[in-house]
ZALUM-671286 format. One record per residue (C-alpha): residue in three letters; x, y, z. Coordinates in steps of 0.25 Angstrom, whole numbers, padded with zeros to 4 digits. Layout:
N
{ALA; {X; Y; Z}}
...
***
This chain:
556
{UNK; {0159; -0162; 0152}}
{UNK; {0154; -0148; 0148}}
{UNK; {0143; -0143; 0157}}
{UNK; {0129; -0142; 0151}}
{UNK; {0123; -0128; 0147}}
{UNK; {0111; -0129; 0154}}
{UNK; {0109; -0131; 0167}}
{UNK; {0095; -0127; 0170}}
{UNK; {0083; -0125; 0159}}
{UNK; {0070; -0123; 0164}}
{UNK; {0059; -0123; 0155}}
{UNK; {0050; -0111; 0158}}
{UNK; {0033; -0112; 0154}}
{UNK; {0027; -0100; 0159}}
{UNK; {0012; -0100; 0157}}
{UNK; {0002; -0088; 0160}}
{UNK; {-0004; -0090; 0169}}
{UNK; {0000; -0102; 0175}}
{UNK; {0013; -0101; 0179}}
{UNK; {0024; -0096; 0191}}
{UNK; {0037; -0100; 0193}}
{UNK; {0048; -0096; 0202}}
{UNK; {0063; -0101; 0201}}
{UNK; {0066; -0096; 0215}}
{UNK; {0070; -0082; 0216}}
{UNK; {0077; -0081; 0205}}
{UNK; {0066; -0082; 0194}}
{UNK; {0050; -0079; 0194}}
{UNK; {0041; -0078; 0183}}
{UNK; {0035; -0063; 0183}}
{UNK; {0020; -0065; 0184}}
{UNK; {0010; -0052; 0183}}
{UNK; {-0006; -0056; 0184}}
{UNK; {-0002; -0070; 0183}}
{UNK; {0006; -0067; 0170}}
{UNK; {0019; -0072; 0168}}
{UNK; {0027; -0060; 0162}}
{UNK; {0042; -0063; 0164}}
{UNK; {0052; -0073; 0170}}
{UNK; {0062; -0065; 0177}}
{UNK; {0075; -0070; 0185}}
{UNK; {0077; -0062; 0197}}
{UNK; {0092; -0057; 0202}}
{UNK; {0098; -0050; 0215}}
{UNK; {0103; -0035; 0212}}
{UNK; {0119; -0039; 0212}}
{UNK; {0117; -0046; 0198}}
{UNK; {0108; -0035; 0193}}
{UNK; {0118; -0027; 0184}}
{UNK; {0122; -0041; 0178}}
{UNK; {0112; -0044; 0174}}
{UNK; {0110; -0033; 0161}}
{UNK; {0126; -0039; 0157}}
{UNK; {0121; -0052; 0158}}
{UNK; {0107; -0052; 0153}}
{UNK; {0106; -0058; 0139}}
{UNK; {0096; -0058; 0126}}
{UNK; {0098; -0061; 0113}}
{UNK; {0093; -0053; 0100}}
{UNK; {0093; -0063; 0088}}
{UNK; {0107; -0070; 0090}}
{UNK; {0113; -0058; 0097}}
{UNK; {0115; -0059; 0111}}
{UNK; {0115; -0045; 0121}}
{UNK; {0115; -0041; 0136}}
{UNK; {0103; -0034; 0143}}
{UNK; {0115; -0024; 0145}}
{UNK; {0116; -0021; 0129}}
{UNK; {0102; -0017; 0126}}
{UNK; {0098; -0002; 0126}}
{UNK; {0094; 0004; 0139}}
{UNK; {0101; -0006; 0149}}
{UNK; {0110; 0003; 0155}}
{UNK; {0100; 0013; 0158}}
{UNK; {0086; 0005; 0159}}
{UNK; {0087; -0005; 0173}}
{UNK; {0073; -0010; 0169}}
{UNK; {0075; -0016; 0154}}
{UNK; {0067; -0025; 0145}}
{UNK; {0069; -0030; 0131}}
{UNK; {0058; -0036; 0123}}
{UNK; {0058; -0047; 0114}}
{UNK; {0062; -0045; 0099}}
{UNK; {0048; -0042; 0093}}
{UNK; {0040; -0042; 0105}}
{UNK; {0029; -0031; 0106}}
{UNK; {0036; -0020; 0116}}
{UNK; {0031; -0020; 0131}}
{UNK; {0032; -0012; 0142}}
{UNK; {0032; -0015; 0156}}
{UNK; {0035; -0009; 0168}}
{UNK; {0047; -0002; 0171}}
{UNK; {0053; -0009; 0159}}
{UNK; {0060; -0001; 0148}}
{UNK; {0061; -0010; 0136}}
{UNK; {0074; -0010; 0127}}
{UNK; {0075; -0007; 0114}}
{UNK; {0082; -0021; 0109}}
{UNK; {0075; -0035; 0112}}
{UNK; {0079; -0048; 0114}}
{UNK; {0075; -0061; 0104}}
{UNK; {0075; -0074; 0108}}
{UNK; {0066; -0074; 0119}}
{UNK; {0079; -0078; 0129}}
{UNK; {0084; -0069; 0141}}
{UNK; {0098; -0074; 0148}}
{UNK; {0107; -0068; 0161}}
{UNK; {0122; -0075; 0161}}
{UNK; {0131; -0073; 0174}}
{UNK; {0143; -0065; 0174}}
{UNK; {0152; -0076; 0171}}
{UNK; {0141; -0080; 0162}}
{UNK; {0144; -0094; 0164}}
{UNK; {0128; -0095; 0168}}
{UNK; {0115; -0089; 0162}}
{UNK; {0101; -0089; 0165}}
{UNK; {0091; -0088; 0153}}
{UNK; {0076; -0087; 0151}}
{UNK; {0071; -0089; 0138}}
{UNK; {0054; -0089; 0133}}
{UNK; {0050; -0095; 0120}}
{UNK; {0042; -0081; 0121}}
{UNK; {0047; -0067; 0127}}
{UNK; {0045; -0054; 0127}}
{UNK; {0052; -0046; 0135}}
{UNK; {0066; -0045; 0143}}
{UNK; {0069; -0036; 0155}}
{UNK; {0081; -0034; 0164}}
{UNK; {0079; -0026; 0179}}
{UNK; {0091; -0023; 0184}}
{UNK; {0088; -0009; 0191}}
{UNK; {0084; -0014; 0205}}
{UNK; {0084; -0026; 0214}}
{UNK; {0075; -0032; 0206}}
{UNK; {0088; -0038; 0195}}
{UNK; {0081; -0047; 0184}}
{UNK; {0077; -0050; 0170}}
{UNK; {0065; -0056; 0165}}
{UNK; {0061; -0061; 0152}}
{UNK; {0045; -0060; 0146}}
{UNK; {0038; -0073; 0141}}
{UNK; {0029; -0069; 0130}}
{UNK; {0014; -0075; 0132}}
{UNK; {0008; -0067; 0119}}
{UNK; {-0007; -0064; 0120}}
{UNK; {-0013; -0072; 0132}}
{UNK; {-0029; -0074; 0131}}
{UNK; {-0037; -0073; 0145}}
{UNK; {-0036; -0089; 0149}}
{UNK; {-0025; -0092; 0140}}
{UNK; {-0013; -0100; 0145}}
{UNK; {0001; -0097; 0138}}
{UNK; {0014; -0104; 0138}}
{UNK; {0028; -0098; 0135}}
{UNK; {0041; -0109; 0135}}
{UNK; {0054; -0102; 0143}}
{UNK; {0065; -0106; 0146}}
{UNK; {0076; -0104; 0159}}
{UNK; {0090; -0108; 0158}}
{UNK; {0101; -0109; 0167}}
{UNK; {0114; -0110; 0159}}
{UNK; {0129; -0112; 0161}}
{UNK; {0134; -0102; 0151}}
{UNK; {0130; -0089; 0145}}
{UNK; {0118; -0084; 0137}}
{UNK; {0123; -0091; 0126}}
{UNK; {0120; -0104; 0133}}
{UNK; {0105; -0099; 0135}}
{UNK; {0102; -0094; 0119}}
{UNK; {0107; -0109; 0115}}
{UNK; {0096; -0117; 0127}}
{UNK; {0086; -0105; 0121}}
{UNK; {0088; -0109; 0106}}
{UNK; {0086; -0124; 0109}}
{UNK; {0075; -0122; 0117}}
{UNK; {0067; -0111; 0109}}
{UNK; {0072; -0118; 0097}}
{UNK; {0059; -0111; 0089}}
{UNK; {0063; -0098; 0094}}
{UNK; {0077; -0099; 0089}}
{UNK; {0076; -0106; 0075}}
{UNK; {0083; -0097; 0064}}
{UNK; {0071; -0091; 0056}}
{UNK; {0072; -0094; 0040}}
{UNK; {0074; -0084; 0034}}
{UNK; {0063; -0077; 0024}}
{UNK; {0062; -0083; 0011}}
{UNK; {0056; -0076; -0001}}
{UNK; {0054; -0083; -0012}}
{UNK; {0056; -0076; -0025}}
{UNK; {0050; -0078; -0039}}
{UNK; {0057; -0086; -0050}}
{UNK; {0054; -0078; -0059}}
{UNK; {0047; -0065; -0061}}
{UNK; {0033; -0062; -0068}}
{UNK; {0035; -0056; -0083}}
{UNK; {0037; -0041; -0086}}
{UNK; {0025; -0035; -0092}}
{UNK; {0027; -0023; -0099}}
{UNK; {0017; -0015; -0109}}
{UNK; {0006; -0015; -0100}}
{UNK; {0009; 0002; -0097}}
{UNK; {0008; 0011; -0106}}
{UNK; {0021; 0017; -0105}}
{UNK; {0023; 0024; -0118}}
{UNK; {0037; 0025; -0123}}
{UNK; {0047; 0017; -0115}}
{UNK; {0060; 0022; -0122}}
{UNK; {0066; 0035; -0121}}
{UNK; {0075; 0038; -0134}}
{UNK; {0088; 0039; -0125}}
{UNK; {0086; 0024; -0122}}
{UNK; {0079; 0025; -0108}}
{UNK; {0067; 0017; -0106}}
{UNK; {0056; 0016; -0097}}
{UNK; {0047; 0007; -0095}}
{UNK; {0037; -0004; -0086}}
{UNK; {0033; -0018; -0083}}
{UNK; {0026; -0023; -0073}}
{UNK; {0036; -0024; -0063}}
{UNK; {0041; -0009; -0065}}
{UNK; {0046; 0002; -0072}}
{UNK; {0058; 0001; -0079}}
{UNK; {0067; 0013; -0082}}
{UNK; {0080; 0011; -0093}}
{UNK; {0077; -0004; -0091}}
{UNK; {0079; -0005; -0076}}
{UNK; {0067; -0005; -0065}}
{UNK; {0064; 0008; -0059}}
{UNK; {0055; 0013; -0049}}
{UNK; {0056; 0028; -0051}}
{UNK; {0053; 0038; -0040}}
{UNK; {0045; 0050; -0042}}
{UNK; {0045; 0064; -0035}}
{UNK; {0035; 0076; -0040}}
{UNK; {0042; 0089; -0044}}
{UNK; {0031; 0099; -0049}}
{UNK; {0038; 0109; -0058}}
{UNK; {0031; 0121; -0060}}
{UNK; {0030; 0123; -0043}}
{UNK; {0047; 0123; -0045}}
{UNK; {0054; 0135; -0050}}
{UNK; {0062; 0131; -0063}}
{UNK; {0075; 0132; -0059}}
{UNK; {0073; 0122; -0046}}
{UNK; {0069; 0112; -0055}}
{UNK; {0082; 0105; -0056}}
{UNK; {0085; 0106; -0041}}
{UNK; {0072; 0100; -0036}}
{UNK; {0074; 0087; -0047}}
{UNK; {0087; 0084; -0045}}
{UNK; {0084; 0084; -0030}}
{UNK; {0073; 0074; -0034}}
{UNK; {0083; 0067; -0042}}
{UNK; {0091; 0066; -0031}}
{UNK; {0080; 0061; -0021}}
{UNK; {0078; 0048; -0032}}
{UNK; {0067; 0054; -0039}}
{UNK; {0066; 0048; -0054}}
{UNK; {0053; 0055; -0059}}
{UNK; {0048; 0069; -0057}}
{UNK; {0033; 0069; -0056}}
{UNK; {0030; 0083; -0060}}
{UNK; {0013; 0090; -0063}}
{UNK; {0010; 0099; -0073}}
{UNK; {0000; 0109; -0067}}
{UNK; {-0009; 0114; -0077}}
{UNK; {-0012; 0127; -0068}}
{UNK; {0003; 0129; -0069}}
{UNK; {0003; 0130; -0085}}
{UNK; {-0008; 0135; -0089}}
{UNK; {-0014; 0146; -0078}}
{UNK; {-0019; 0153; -0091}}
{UNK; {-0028; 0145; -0099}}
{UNK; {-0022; 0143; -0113}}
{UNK; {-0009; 0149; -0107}}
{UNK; {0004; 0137; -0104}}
{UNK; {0016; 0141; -0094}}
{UNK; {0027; 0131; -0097}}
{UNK; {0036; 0141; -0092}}
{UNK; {0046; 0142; -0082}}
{UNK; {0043; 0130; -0071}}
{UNK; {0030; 0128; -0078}}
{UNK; {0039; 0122; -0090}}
{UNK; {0036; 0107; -0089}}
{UNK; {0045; 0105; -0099}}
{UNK; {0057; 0110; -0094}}
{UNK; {0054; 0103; -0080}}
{UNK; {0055; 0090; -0089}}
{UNK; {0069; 0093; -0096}}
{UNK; {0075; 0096; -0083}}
{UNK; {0069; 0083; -0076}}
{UNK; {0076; 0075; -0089}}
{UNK; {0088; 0082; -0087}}
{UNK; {0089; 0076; -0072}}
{UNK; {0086; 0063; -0077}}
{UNK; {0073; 0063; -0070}}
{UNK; {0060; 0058; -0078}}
{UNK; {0046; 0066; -0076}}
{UNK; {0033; 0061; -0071}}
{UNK; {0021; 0073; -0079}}
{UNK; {0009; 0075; -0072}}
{UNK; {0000; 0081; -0082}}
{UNK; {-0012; 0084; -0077}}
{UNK; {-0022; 0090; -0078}}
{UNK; {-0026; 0091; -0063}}
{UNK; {-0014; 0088; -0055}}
{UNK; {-0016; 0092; -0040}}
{UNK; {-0002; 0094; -0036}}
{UNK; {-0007; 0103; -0025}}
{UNK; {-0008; 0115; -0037}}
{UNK; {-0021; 0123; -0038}}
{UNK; {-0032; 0116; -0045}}
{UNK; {-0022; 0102; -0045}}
{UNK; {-0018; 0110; -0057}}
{UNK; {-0029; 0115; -0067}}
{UNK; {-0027; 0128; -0071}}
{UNK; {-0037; 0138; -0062}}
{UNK; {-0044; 0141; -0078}}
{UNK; {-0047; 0128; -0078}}
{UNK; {-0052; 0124; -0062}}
{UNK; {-0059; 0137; -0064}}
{UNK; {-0064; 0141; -0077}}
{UNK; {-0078; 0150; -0073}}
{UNK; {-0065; 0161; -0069}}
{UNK; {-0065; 0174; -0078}}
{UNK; {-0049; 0174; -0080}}
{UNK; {-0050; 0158; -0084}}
{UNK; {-0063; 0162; -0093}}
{UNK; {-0054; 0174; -0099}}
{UNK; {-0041; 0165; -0103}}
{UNK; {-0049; 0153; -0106}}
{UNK; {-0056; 0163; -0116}}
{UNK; {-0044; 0170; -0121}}
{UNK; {-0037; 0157; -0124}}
{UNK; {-0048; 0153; -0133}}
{UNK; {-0049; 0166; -0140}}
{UNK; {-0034; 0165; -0145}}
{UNK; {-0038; 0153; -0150}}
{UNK; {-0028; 0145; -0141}}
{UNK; {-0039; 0136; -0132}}
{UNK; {-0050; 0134; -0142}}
{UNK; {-0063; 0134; -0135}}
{UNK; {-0065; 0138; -0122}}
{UNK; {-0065; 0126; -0114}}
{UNK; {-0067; 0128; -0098}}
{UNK; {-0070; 0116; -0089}}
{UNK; {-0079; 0115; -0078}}
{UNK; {-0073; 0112; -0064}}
{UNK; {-0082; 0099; -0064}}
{UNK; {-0074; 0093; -0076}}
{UNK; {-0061; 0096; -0075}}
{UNK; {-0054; 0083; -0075}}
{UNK; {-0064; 0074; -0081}}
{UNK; {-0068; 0072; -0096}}
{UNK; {-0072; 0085; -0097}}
{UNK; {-0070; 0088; -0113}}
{UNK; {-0063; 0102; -0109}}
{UNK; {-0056; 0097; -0097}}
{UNK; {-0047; 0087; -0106}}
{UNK; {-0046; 0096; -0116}}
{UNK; {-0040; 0106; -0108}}
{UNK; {-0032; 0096; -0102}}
{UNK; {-0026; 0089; -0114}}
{UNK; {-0022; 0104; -0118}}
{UNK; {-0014; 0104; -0104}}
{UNK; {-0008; 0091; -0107}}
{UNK; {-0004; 0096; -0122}}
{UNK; {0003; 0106; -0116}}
{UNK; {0011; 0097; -0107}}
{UNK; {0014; 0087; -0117}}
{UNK; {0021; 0099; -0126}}
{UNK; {0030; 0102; -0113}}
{UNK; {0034; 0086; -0111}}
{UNK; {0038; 0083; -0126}}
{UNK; {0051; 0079; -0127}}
{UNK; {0052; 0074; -0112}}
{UNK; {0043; 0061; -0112}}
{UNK; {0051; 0049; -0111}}
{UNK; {0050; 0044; -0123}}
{UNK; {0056; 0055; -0130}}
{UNK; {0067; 0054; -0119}}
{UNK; {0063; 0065; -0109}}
{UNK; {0059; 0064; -0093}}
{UNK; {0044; 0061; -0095}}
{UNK; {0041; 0048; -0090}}
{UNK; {0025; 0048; -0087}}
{UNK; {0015; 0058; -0085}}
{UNK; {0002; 0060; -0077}}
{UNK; {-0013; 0065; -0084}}
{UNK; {-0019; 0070; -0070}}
{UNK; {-0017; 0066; -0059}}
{UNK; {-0025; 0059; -0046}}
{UNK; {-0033; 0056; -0056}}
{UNK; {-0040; 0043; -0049}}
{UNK; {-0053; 0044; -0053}}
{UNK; {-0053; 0057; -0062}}
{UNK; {-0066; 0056; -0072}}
{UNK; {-0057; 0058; -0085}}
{UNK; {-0051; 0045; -0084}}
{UNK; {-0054; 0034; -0095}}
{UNK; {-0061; 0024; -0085}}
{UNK; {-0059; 0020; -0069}}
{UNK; {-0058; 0008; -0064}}
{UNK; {-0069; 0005; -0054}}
{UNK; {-0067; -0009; -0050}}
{UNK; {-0063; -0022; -0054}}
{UNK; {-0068; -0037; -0053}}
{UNK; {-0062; -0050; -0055}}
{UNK; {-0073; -0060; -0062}}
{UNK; {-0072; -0074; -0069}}
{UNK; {-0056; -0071; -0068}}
{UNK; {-0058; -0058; -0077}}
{UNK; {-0055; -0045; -0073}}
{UNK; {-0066; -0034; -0073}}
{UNK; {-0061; -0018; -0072}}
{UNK; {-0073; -0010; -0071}}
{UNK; {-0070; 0006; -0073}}
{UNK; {-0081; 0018; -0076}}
{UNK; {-0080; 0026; -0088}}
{UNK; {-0078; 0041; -0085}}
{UNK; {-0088; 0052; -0093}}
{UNK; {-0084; 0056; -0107}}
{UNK; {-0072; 0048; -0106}}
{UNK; {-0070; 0036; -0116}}
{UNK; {-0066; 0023; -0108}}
{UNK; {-0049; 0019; -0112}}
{UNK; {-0043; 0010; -0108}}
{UNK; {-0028; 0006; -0114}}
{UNK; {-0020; -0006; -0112}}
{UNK; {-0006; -0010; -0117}}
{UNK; {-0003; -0010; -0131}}
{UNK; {-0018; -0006; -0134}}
{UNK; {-0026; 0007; -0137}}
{UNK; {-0033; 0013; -0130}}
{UNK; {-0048; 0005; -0129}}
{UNK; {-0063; 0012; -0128}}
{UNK; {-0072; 0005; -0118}}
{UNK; {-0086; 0007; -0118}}
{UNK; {-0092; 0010; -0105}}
{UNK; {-0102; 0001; -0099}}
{UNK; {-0104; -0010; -0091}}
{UNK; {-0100; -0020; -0101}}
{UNK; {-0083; -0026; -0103}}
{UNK; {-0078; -0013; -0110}}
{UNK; {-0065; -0021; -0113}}
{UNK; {-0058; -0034; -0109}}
{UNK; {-0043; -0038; -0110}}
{UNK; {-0033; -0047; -0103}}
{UNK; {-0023; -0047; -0093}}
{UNK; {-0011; -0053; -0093}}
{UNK; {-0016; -0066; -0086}}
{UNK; {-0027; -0068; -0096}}
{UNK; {-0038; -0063; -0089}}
{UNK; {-0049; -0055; -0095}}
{UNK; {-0051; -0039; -0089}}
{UNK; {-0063; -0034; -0092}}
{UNK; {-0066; -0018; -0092}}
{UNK; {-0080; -0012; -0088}}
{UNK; {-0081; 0002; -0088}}
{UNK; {-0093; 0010; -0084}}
{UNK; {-0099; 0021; -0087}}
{UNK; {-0100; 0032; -0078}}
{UNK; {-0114; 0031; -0075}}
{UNK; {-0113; 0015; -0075}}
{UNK; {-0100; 0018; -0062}}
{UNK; {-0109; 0027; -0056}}
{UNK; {-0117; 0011; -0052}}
{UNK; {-0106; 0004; -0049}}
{UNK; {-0103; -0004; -0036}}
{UNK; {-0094; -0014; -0033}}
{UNK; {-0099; -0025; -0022}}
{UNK; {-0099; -0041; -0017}}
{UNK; {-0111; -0046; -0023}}
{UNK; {-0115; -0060; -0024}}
{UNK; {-0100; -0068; -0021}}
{UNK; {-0092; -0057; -0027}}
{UNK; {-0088; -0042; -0031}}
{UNK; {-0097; -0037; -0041}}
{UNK; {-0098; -0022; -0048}}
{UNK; {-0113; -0019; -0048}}
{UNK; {-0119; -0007; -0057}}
{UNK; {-0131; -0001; -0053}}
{UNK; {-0138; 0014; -0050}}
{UNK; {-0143; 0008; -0036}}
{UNK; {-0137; 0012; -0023}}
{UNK; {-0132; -0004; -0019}}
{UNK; {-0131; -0007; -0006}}
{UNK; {-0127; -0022; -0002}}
{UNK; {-0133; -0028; 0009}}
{UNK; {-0124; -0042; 0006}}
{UNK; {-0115; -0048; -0004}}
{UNK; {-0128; -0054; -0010}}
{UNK; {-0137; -0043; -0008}}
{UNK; {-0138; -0029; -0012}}
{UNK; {-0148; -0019; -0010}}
{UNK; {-0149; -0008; -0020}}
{UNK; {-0157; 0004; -0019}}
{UNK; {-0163; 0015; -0031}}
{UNK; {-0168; 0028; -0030}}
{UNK; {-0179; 0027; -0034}}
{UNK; {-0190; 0016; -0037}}
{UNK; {-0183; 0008; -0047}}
{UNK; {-0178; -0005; -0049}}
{UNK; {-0162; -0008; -0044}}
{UNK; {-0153; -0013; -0055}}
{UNK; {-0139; -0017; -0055}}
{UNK; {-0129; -0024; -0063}}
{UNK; {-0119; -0033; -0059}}
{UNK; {-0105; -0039; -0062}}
{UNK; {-0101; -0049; -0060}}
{UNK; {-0115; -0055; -0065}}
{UNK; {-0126; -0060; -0055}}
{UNK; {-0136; -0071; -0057}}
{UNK; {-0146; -0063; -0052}}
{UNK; {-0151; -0056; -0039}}
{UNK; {-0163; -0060; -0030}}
{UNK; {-0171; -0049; -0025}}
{UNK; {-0179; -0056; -0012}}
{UNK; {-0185; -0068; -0020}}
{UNK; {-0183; -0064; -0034}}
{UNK; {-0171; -0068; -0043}}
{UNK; {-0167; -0056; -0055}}
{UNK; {-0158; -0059; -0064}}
{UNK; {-0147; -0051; -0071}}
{UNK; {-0147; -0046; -0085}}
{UNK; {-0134; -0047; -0092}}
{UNK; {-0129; -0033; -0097}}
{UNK; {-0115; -0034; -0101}}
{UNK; {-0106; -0040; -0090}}
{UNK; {-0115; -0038; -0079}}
{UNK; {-0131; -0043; -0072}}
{UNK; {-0140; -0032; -0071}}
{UNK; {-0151; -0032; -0063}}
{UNK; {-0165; -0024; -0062}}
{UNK; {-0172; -0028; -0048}}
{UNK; {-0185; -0022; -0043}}
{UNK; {-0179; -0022; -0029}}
{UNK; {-0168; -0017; -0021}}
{UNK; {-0162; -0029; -0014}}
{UNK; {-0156; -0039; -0023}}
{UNK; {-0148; -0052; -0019}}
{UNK; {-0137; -0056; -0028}}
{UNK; {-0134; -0070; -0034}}
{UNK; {-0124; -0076; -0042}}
{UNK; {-0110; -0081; -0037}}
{UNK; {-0106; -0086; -0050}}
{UNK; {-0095; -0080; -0057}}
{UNK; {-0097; -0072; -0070}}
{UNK; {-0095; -0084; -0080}}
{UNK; {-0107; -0092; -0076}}
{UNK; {-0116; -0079; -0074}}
{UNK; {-0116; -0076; -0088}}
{UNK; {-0128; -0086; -0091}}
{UNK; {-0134; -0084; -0076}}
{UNK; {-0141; -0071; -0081}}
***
């Protein structure tokens, strides 16, 4: 009859701070404070160069010697942590780079017919000291975070078995059984279908190149000769290159995967004399263009006006960031006398790029000029030019149609309130549409539909109505508020709002309000277009009213 595996097994319960064991002189429990740190197994110097050859871990199914890890020849003193244990430093230990997972540490004899092994449903390190008298190895329990009066628990085990370390990961897997089990793998559950392609919705302009290219976007991407593309961009700034280093530095871009060259038209560059365009040379545009066609490379025109760019004046000409200068006075002068520039037309500091009549005069003049030098080369008449840029940075630049201040979600509509800019018409344009002019005001300037049906509705201000508006949780909810008063809220259901002077406060508000109570007394709210208004003769008001929009409408 075969002899059983095991001959001894030993279950180990080492709790701090409760417990000492000794198994004679060959294995103590290492106690620091009364703080079981380690379980180590004690050996006399003869067996101590063994013991590196004979010490076993496992990493995964992969089985090594204490002798195969990094640093063993040269480091007496070395520990190993466990596999995405927080590294630790103690004493004179040097930890190895590699680590050991499972939590199981095992020393077979020469003959390796017999092993000793400890294993911990918990561990964190390993160590091995074979530079003295002191020959042993120890293995770590892992308590985690212990709380002052907190007991804690870790299961071991010690086996003493006829065979080799082979012998001691089988007892480990039925044991640990938890520790062991194969994890299942990750599983990602893919849609069955994708959402439909929506296309249309960007004003693109013509698709189709007459050679048969096309480019074109949905809303999953953009789509080059019928096939996704995801471009790369790099900058090139012509007129800082001399001509004939053009070709050199694209095709390097080329090389380097670039597929559009973004490239600025510096108005300073052009037209350093008033009246007076230099499309000369490196300051040709158009021949910038040819040549990125020729290298099969599309091009990205930033137009302008202002540019930045790191160019003085971000790109305005000095005649035009500083028109009170004699010379500028002289050319600007002499332009309009030969009849070239009409009127003399200079612009003050203060409104250059704004709505300032003569600032977007002279600028639509700039942006003639570049036009002339890009016919032939746009897209759709089959050149390299697939966008352009008007400006740039241009966040919050007063010349804009309208900008978006806020947005709200109410009665399951959407409500996009922007502010009107001065002597600018409100536009706005959506797909397969003109362009639509929106009175300003705090009324519905325009509703439409989105694809799911809902209702969007636009408000957009006057300047003088933006200059009062505040965004704030008021009553249950986020509310937009209008008013000249400085508001300062003391809770979501209170505000205080203070004047300048002796009159009475008044606000509007949307989503509506029942009414406000101020101390004892009730004010209701006038309707006035889709918000409440409200006059009050003092400057604490309590708001009321949770109820949705729907049901305010005959609340007032």
């Amino acid at each position: 009859m075969k002899k059983p595996a095991i001959f001894l097994g030993l279950t180990l319960l080492l709790s701090w701070p409760d417990t000492f064991l000794s198994f004679g002189s060959g294995m103590n429990l290492y106690t620091a404070g009364g703080l079981v740190v380690a379980v180590y197994f004690m050996f006399t110097p003869s067996v101590s160069a063994v013991i590196t050859q004979k010490l076993i871990f496992w990493s995964g199914e992969r089985q090594f010697s204490f002798a195969e890890t990094k640093l063993a020849a040269s480091e007496p003193h070395l520990s190993l942590m466990q596999n995405g244990a927080v590294p630790v430093k103690w004493g004179w230990w040097v930890n190895s780079p590699q680590t050991f997972d499972p939590p199981l540490i095992a020393l077979t004899s020469r003959d390796r017919k017999k092993t000793i092994a400890l294993a911990f449903e918990r561990a964190i390190w390993a160590s091995s000291n074979t530079g003295d008298d002191r020959a042993c190895f120890h293995l770590f329990p892992w308590f985690g975070r212990i709380e002052p009066g907190q007991s804690v628990t870790v299961r071991g085990r010690l086996y003493v078995l006829r065979g080799g370390p082979q012998e001691a990961i089988k007892r480990f897997r039925k044991d640990f059984p938890k520790l062991t089990a194969t994890k299942a793998p990750l599983g990602i559950q893919l849609p069955t279908s994708h959402p439909p392609s929506i296309t249309g919705h960007v004003g693109l302009g013509e698709t189709n190149a007459p050679d048969g290219r096309t480019l074109w976007a949905d809303n999953r991407s953009l789509y080059r000769n019928g096939k996704p593309w995801m471009p790369v961009m790099g900058e090139f700034h012509f007129t800082r290159c001399p001509q004939d280093e053009w070709r050199d530095a694209l095709l390097k871009m080329k090389a380097g995967g670039v597929d559009i060259v973004a490239t600025y038209v510096f108005w300073i560059h052009h037209e350093e004399v008033r009246g007076e365009y230099d499309w000369r040379g490196q300051r040709s545009l158009r021949d910038f263009l040819k040549l990125c066609h020729e290298l099969g490379l599309c091009a990205f025109v930033r137009m302008g006006p202002w540019s930045h760019g790191e160019v003085r004046n971000g790109g305005f000409p000095d005649w035009l960031q500083k028109p009170d200068t004699q010379a500028v006075q002289e050319s600007a002068a002499a332009a309009a006398g030969a009849g070239t520039m009409g009127a003399l037309q200079l612009v003050l500091p203060n409104k250059l790029r704004t709505a300032d009549p003569d600032f977007l005069k002279l600028a639509a003049a700039h942006y003639r000029e570049i036009a002339a030098q890009m016919k032939g080369l746009l897209w759709k008449d089959g050149g390299p030019v697939v966008a352009v840029q008007f400006d740039n940075e241009s966040n919050d630049l007063p010349y804009l149609f309208a900008q978006l201040i806020t947005r709200l979600e109410v009665d399951d509509q959407h409500w996009f309130f922007f502010t009107a800019n001065e002597g600018i018409v409100p536009e706005f344009g959506f797909a397969d549409e003109k362009l639509r002019h929106c009175k300003q005001g705090p009324g519905i300037a325009l509703t439409r539909r989105n694809r799911n049906g809902a209702k969007v509705n636009f408000v957009v201000l006057s300047p003088e109505l933006a200059l009062q508006f505040w965004k704030l949780p008021l009553a249950g909810r986020n509310r937009v508020v209008l008013s000249p008063n400085a508001l300062l809220p003391d809770s979501e259901n209170q505000v205080r709002l203070e004047t300048l002077g002796g009159e009475a406060p008044q606000f509007a508000v949307f989503p509506e309000l029942t009414g406000v109570r101020l101390d004892d007394r009730a004010f209701p709210g006038q309707k006035c277009s889709s918000v409440s208004s409200f006059l009050l003769s003092s400057t604490r008001a309590r708001a009321e009213g949770r109820t949705p929009l729907s049901a305010l409408k005959n609340a007032i």
